[in-house]
Structures are given as C-alpha cells and as structure tokens.
C-alpha positions, 0 to 999 in steps of 0.5 A, a space after each residue: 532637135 534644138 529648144 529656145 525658152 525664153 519669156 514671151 515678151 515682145 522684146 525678145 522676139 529678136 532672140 527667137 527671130 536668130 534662133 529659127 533663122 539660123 537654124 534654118 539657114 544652117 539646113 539651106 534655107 534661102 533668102 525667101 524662105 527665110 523671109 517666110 519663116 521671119 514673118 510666121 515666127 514674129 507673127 505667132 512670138 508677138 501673138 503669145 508675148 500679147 496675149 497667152 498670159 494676160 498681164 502676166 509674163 509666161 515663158 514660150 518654149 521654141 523647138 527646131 527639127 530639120 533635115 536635108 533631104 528634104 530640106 525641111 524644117 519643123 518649128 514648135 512654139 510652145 507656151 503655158 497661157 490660156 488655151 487658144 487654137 489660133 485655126 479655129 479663126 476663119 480665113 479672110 474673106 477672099 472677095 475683098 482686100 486684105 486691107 478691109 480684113 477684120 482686125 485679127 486672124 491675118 496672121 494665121 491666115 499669112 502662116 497658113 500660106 507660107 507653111 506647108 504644115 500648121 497644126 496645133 494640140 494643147 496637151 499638158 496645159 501648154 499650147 503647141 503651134 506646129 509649123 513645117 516648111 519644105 522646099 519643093 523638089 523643084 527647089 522653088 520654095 
C-alpha cells in the first residue's frame, strides 16, 4: 500500500491527481480507466479541500492498494473534517438531465458509476471514502 498526506487545499489537487494516476498506470491501467479515476479523484480531493474543514486547512490522507490479477485498484481518501457520508445523498432523478440536477451530489452520483465499489465509514474521527475499480475479464474497463 502506498499513502499521499497532503493539506486539503484545492491547490494540491494536481499532487493527489499524479499520485493515483501513477499509481494506477503502474498496475495497467488505460487511458479510460485513467479518465475515470482522474474525475472521481478531483471530484472527492476538491469536495474535502471545500468543505470537511470549514475555514480551516486540515490534511487528507490519500491511500492506494492494487494488484494485477485482477488488475484493481482501491483508493482511500481519508480526512479529519466534519462527519459527512457523501451516500447518504440521493441519485439525480433519472426523468431529467443532469443539467437541471439539483446543485450537489453529481459527484457521487458520477463516483458511483465509474467505481465498481464506494463506501465509506467514519472511524477514529476521520472520514474514509473508499473507491475500487476493476477491469473486467473482458479488459473492457
């Protein structure tokens, strides 16, 4: 397993953003998968540099485990802020566009259908948002 611990500050995100992608692409990852991951990694970063801490700066722990066969890899985004389960938010309703979505949420929502896995727990005071993805037997990810 590998660990980033950086501050939750937006303008870290492109620390965050290399640190998955390469750990990533080291495994065998693709261009596509590699997309999915960049989006969910910028999408959960930017949400807990925005809001876990308030107007206060706090530190997110970013954790990386994969393997090869098969080729997956689990990401953990772990901070200190305020307790918040970010899938306790309902999906957007599916009858209209994503455009006239309800402001907050589209990120999960976005999260949960590139991920194959997405959990989270609060334990110890800290927020842990777990992601996995797997390519399929197929090698279509």
């Amino acid at each position: 397993m590998k660990s980033l611990e950086i501050p939750a500050e937006k303008a870290r995100l492109s620390e965050a953003l290399d640190f998955v992608l390469d750990f990533a692409e080291k495994l065998g990852f693709e261009k596509k998968e590699l997309f999915q991951l960049k989006l969910c990694t910028e999408e959960i970063f930017v949400n807990v540099a925005s809001y876990a801490y308030g107007s206060d700066t706090g530190l997110i722990t970013v954790t990386a485990q994969g393997s090869t066969d098969p080729l997956s890899v689990t990401l953990s985004f772990i901070d200190s802020g305020a307790p918040f389960d970010p899938l306790t938010k309902p999906d957007p309703a599916k009858d209209r566009p994503l455009s006239q979505a309800k402001k907050g949420g589209l990120g999960i929502f976005i999260t949960k259908s590139f991920m194959d896995e997405v959990s989270y727990a609060y334990q110890d005071g800290k927020n842990i948002l777990t992601i996995r993805k797997t390519r399929p037997v197929n090698g279509q990810g």
